[in-house]
N, C-alpha and C positions, 0 to 999 in steps of 0.2 A: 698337116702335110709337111713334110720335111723334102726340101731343093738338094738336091748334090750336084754338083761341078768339079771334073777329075781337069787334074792337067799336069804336066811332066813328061809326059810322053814321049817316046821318039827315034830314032836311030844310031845303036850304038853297036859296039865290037863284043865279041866275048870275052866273055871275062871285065867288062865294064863294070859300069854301077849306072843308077836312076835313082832318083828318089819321085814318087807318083803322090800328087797331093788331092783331097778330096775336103772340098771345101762346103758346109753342110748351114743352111738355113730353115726358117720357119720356124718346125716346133721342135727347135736341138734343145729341149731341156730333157721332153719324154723320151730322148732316145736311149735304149737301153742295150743296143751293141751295134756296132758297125766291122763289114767286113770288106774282104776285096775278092773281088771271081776274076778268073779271064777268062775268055775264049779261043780257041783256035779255029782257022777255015777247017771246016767239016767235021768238030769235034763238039763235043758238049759244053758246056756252061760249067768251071769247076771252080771248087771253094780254094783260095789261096791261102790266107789269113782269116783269123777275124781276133777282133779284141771287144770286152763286154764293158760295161761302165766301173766297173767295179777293176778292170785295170788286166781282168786274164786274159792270156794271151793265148791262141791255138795256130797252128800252120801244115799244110800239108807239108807230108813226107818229102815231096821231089824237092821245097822249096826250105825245109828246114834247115837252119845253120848257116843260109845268104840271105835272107828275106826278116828283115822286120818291121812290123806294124804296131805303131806308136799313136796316142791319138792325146796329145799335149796339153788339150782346152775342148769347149763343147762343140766349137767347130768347125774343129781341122781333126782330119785324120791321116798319116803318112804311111806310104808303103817306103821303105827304104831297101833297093834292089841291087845285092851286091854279088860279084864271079857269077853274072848273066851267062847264061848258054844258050843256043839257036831254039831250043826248047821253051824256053819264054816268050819266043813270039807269041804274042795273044791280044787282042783287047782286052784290058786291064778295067773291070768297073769298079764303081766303090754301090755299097748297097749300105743302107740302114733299118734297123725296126726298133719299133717306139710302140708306146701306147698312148691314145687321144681316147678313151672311152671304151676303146676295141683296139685289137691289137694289128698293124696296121706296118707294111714296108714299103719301101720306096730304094729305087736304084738311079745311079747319073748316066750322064748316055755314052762313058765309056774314053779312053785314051788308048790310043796303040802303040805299041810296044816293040819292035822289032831289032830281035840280034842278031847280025852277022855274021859266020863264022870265021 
C-alpha cells in the first residue's frame, strides 16, 4: 500500500503561483506513475497532470503551459502552479498506482486550492 499526504494548498490572487507537494510512502519503490486530479463543487473528478516513472510527462489542455509536474525522488511529487485563474479552484489530489502482486492505486485526501479573481 502506498500513503500520500498533499499540502501547499491555499488562497491566492490570479495570476499567482502554488507549488502543491505530495509526499508518498510505503511501497514508493512499486510505484509506476503518479498523478494530480482536482475537483470542483458539483463537477467531476478531472486528470490534471500526471508523470510515469520513467520521467513522461502529460497535462490537460486547460492547464498546459502554467502547470508543471515534477516528481524529483521516489517520494515527492510536485504540482508547480503558475498565471492561476478562478478556474483552478478545485481540490487538488495527488494519486498513485503501483504494482504489489496486482495492480493496485491509492489517492491522498486532497488540498484545496482557491483563486481569487
Amino acid at each position: 500500500q502506498v500513503q500520500l499526504v498533499e499540502s501547499g494548498g491555499g488562497l491566492v490572487q490570479a495570476g499567482g503561483s502554488l507549488r502543491l507537494s505530495c509526499a508518498a510512502s510505503g511501497s514508493i519503490f512499486s510505484i509506476n506513475g503518479m498523478r494530480w486530479y482536482r475537483q470542483a463543487p458539483g463537477k467531476q473528478r478531472e486528470l490534471v497532470a500526471a508523470i510515469t516513472s520513467g520521467g513522461s510527462t502529460t497535462y490537460a489542455d486547460s492547464v498546459k503551459g502554467r502547470f508543471t509536474i515534477s516528481r524529483p525522488n521516489v517520494t515527492m511529487v510536485y504540482l508547480q502552479m503558475n498565471s492561476l485563474k478562478p478556474e483552478d479552484t478545485a481540490v487538488y489530489y495527488c494519486y498513485a498506482y503501483y504494482w504489489v502482486g496486482q495492480a493496485r492505486s491509492d489517492w491522498g485526501q486532497g488540498t484545496q486550492v482557491t483563486v481569487s479573481s
